[in-house]
Backbone as a ProteinNet text record, in pm:
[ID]
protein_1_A
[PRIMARY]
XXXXXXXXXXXXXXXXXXXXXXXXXXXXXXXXXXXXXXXXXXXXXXXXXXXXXXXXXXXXXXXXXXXXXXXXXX
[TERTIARY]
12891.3	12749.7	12730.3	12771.4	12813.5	12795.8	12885.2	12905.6	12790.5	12703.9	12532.9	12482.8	12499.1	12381.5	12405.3	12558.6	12587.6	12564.6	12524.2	12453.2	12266.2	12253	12077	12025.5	11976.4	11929.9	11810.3	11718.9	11604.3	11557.1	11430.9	11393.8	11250.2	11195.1	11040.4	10985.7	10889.9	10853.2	10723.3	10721.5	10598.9	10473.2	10487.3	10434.2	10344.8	10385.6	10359.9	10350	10361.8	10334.3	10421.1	10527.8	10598.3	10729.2	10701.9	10821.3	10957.6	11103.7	11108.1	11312	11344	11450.6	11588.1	11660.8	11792.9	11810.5	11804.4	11861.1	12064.7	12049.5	12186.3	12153.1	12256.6	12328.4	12298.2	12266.1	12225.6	12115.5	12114	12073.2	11924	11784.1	11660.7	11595.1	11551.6	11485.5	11313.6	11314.9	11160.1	11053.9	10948.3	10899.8	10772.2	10725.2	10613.6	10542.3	10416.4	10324.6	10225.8	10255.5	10210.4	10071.9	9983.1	9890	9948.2	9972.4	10074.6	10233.1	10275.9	10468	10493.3	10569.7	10599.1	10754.1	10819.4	10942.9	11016.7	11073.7	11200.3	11331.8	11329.1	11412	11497.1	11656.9	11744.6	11756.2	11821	11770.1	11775.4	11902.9	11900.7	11834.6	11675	11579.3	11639.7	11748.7	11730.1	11678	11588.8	11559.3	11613	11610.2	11714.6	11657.6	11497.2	11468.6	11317.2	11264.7	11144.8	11049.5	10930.8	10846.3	10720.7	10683.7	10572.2	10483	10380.2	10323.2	10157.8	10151	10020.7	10073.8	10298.7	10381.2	10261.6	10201.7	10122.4	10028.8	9998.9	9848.6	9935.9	10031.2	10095.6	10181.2	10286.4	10323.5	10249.8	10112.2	10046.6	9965.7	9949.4	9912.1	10026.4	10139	10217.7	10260.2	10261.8	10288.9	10176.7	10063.3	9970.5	9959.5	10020.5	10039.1	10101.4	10281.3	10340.9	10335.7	10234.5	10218.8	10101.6	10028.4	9899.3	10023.3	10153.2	10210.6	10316.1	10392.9	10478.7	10420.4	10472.2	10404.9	10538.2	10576.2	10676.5	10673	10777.3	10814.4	10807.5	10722.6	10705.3	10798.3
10201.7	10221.3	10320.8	10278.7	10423.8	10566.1	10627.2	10732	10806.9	10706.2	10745.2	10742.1	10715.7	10683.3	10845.3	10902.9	10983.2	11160.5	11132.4	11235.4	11246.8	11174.6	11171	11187.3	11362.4	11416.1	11395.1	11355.1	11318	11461.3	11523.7	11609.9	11561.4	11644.1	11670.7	11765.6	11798.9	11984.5	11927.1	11976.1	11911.3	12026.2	12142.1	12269.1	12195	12182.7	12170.6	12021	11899.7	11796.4	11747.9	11797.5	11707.6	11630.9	11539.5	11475.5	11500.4	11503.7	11515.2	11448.3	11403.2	11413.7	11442.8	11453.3	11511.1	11381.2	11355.1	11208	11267.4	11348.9	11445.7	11571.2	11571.2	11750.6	11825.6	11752.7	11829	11902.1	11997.3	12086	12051.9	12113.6	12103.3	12162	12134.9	12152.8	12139.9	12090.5	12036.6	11954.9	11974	11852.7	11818.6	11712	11631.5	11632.8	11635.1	11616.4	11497.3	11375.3	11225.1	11197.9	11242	11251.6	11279.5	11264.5	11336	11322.5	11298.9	11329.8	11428.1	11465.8	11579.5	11517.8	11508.5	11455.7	11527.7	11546.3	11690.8	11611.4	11661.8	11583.3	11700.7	11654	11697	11772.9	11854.6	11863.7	11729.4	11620.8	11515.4	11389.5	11425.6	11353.5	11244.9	11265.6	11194.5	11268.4	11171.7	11224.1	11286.7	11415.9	11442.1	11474.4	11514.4	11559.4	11496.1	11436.4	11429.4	11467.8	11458.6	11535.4	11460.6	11434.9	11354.2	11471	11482.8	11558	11499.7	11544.1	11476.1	11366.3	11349.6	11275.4	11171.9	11252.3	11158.4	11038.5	11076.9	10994.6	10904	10917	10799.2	10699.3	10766.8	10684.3	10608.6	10629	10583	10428.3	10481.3	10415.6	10255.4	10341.5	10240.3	10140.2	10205	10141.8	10049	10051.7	9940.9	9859.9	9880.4	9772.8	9676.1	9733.9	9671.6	9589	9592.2	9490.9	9416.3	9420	9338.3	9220.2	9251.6	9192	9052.1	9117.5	9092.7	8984.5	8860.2	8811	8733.7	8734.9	8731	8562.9	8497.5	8366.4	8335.8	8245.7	8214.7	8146.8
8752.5	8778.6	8892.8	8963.7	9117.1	9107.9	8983.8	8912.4	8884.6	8847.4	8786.8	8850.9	8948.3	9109.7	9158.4	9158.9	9228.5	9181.6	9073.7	8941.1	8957.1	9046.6	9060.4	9171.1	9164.6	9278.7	9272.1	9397.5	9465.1	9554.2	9512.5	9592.9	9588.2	9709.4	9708.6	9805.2	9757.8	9787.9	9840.5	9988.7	10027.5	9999.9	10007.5	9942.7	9816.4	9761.2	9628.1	9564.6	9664.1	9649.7	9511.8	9512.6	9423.6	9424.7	9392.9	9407.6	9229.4	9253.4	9114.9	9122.6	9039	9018.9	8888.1	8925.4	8820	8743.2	8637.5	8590.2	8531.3	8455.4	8381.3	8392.3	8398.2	8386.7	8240.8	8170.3	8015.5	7991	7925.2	7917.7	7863.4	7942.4	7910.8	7774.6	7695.2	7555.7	7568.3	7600	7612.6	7723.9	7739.6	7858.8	7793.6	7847.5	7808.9	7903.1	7897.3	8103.3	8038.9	8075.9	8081.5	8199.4	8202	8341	8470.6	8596.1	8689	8706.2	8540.4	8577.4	8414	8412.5	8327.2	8367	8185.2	8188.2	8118.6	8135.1	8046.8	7933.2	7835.2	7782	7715.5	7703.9	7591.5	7475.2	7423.5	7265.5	7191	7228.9	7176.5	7209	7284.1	7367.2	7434.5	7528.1	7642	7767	7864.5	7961.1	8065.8	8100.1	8224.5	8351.6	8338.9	8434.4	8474.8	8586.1	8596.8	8683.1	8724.3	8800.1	8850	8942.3	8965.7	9030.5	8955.9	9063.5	9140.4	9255.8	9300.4	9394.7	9413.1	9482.7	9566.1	9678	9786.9	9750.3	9667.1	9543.4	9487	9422	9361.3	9388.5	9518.3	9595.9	9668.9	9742.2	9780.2	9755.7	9556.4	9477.3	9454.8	9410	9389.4	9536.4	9672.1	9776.3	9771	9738.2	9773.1	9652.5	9514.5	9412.3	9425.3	9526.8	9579.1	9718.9	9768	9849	9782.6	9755.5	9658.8	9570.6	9511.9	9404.8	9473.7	9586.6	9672.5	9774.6	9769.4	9902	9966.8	10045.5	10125.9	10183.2	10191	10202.4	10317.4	10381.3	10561	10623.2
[MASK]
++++++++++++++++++++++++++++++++++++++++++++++++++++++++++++++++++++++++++

């Protein structure tokens, strides 16, 4: 499992507010744009590449789903 951890680059471009990462090394064919992530897939549609864009807005989003969901043991 390690191996695959170590194949998945994490960037983000504060310029340009995106966050995005490497899932594989295989070669890009196509992308999809899903409302703010655009996902790149394979010729043999697996995913290799993804893209969040609007990063601040959604992390944001998701940081406060995750505490609304999460309630912590006293």
């Amino acid at each position: 499992m390690r191996k695959n951890l170590d194949r998945i680059k994490i960037r983000y471009d504060s310029e340009s507010d995106v966050l995005s990462w490497e899932i594989s090394k295989r070669p890009i064919d196509y992308a999809v744009e899903i409302g703010n992530m655009v996902l790149h897939f394979s010729p043999d549609n697996i995913p290799v590449y993804v893209e969040i864009l609007e990063a601040k807005k959604f992390l944001g989003k998701t940081q406060k789903l995750i505490k609304e969901k999460i309630t912590l043991p006293a």
